[in-house]
N, C-alpha and C positions, 0 to 999 in steps of 0.2 A: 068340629070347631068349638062348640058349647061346651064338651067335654073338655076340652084343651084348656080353653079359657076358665073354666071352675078349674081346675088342677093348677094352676097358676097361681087363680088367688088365692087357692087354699096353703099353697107354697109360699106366697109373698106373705100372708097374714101369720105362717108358723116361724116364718124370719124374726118377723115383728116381734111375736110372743116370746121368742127365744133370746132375740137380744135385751127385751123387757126382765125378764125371768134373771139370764146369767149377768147382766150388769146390774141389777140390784142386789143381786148376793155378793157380787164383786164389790160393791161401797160397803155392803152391810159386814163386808169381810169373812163370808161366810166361803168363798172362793176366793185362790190366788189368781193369776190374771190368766195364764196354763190352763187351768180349772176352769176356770169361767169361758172361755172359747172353746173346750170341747164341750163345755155343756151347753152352748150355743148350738155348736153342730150339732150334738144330739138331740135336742131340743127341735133346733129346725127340720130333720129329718122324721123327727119322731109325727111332729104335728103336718107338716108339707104332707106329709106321703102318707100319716094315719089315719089323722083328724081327730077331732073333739076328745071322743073316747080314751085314743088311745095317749093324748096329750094330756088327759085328765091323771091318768093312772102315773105316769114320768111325774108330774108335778106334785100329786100327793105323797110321792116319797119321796120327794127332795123337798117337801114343805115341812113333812112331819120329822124329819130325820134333822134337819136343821135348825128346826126348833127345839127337839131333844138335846141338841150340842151345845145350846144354850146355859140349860139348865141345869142345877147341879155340881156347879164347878167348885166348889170347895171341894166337896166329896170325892172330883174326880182327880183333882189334881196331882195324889200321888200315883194313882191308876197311871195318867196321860206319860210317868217317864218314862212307861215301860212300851208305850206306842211308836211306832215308825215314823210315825208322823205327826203333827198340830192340827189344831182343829177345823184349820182352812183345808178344804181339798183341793188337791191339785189334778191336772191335768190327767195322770195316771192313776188315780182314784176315782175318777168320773167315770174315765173308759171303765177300769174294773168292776166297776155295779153297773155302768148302765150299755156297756158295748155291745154283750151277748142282746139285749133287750132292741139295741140299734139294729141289728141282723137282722132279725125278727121282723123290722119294721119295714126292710126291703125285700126281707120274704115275702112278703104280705102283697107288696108290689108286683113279686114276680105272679105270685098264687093268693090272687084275689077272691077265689071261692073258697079258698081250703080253710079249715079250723085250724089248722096247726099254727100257722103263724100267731095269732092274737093269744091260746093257750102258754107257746113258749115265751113270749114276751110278757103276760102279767106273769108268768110262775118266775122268770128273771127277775123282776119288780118285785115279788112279793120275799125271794130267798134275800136279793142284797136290803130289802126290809126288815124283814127278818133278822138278819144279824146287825144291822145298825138299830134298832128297837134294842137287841139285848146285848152290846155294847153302851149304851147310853144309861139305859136302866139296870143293867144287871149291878150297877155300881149300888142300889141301895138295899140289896141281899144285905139282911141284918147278921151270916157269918161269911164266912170264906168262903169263894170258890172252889169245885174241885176239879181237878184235871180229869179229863172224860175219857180216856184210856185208861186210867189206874184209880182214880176217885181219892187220890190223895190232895188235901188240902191246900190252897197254893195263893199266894197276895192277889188280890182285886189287881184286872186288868193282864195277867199271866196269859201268853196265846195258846190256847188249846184248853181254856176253863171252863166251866160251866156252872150253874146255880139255878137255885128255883125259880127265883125271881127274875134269871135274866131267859130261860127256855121258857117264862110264862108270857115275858114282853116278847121272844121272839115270835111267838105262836100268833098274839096278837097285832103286828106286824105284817105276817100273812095275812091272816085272818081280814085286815082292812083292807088291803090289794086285792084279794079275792071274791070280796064284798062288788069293790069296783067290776071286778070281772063279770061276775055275774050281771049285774044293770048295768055295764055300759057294753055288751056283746056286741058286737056289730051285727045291723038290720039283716034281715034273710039266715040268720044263723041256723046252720040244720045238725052241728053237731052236738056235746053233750050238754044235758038239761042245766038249769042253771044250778042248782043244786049241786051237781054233779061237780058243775065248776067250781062251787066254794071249796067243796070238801078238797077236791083235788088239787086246786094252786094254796091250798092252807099247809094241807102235810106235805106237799111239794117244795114248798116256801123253807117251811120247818128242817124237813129234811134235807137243804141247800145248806141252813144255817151250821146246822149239826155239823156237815160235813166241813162246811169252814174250820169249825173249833178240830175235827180229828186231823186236817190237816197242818192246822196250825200246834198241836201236840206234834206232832210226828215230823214232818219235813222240815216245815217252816225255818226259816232261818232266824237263832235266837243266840246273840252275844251275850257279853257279859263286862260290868263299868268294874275295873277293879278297884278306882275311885269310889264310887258309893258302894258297891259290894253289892252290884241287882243284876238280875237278867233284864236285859231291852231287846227291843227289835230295831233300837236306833244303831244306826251306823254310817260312818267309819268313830265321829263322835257322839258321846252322849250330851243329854242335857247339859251337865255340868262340865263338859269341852273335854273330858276324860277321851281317847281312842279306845275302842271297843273290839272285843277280842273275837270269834265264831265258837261258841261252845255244844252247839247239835245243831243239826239239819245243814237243807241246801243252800248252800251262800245266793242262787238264782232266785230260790222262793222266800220273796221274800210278802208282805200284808197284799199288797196291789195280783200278786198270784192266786195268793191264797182267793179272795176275794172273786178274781176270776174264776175258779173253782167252783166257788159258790153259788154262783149264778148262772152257769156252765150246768151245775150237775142237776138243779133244779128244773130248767129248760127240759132237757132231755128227758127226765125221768119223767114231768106231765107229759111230753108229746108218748112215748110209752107206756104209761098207763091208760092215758087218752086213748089209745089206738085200741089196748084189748079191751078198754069198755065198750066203745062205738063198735067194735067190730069184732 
């Protein structure tokens, strides 16, 4: 009955924090109204069913990610025509960084001893970190991007680019989720050392990002305004109300995919590596 009642309030009070959290980003317009109610529910799930920890590590990237959206907007503005989207997230933007990370959190429910749950959900945290760290920052790479299949040179904000400066913020994006992971581990933890945990939600992180950018080179679905004469990822119109044409990839994959991807392949690959180290 004790047990019931803490699980309760721990539920009622992650409602609280989650309506607190997604309706202040919803005024500060940092979410649409979409956006902001799944990231209520994810929020309240995350904290209901995780606690402290695991609501720490959700909130640090949607604090730090949202404050880098901020900044830098001259710089970004021509980068932004070639995004899917504005800088509010929506409803299928939230899923796509934080849903893989919501799974996790009811794994965790079903397998309350196991390591795996809390691994796969900071390494989800740390890869959609990761690529929102070097989307924001990769913007002040003092040349070009280069596309990361071919290494040809290609405009700021191109999906499937990469720079030094922006694979240096994504690394450090990991790097602070995995920080979290290791000091906020849940009590009794018997799997791997915390060290072990930096190292591996970092290059897990990393290597989520990465795989963003290769799939966004390759599948991704990328038109083209023949009004301004740019490849976007906007469609059916561009910025400029131009209709926009499919010139490569999958008309399905589109940024909210890819993104899945990202935090999909990171998950997986800590619970994998996790496994042959511990064992």
């Amino acid at each position: 009955m004790i047990f019931m009642q803490s699980a309760a309030g721990q539920l009622g009070l992650g409602i609280i924090l989650a309506l607190l959290v997604s309706g202040g980003a919803y005024l500060f317009k940092l979410l649409t109204r979409s956006g902001a109610v799944a990231a209520f529910i994810l929020g309240a799930v995350t904290f209901g069913l995780g606690g402290w920890g695991w609501a720490i590590v959700l909130i640090s990237f949607f604090v730090t990610s949202s404050a880098l959206s901020l900044f830098f907007k001259k710089r970004k503005r021509a980068a932004e025509s070639m995004y899917s989207k504005g800088g509010r997230r929506d409803s299928a933007q939230v899923l796509a960084n934080g849903g893989i990370a919501g799974l996790f959190v009811i794994l965790h429910v079903l397998l309350p001893d196991s390591w795996v749950p809390w691994i796969g959900f900071c390494a989800a945290m740390a890869a959609a970190n990761a690529d929102t760290w070097a989307t924001e920052l990769g913007i002040l790479n003092p040349g070009n991007p280069v596309k990361i299949i071919s290494a040809k040179p290609v405009e700021p904000g191109t999906s499937g680019a990469v720079s030094l400066v922006g694979t240096l913020a994504s690394a450090s994006g990991a790097a602070l989720i995995a920080v979290l992971t290791w000091f906020l581990r849940p009590a009794g933890w018997y799997g791997l050392s915390g060290f072990e945990l930096f190292v591996l939600i970092t290059i897990c992180g990393l290597a989520g990002s990465l795989v963003d950018s290769i799939l966004g080179a390759t599948i991704q679905a990328i038109y083209y305004c023949p009004s301004c004469r740019k490849e976007t990822e906007k469609h059916p119109l561009h910025g400029c109300g131009t209709e926009t044409h499919l010139i490569r990839g999958k008309k399905w994959m589109d940024n909210d995919w890819v993104n899945l991807g990202c935090t999909l392949t990171s998950s997986l690959l800590v619970v994998l590596l996790g496994w042959l180290i511990a064992y």
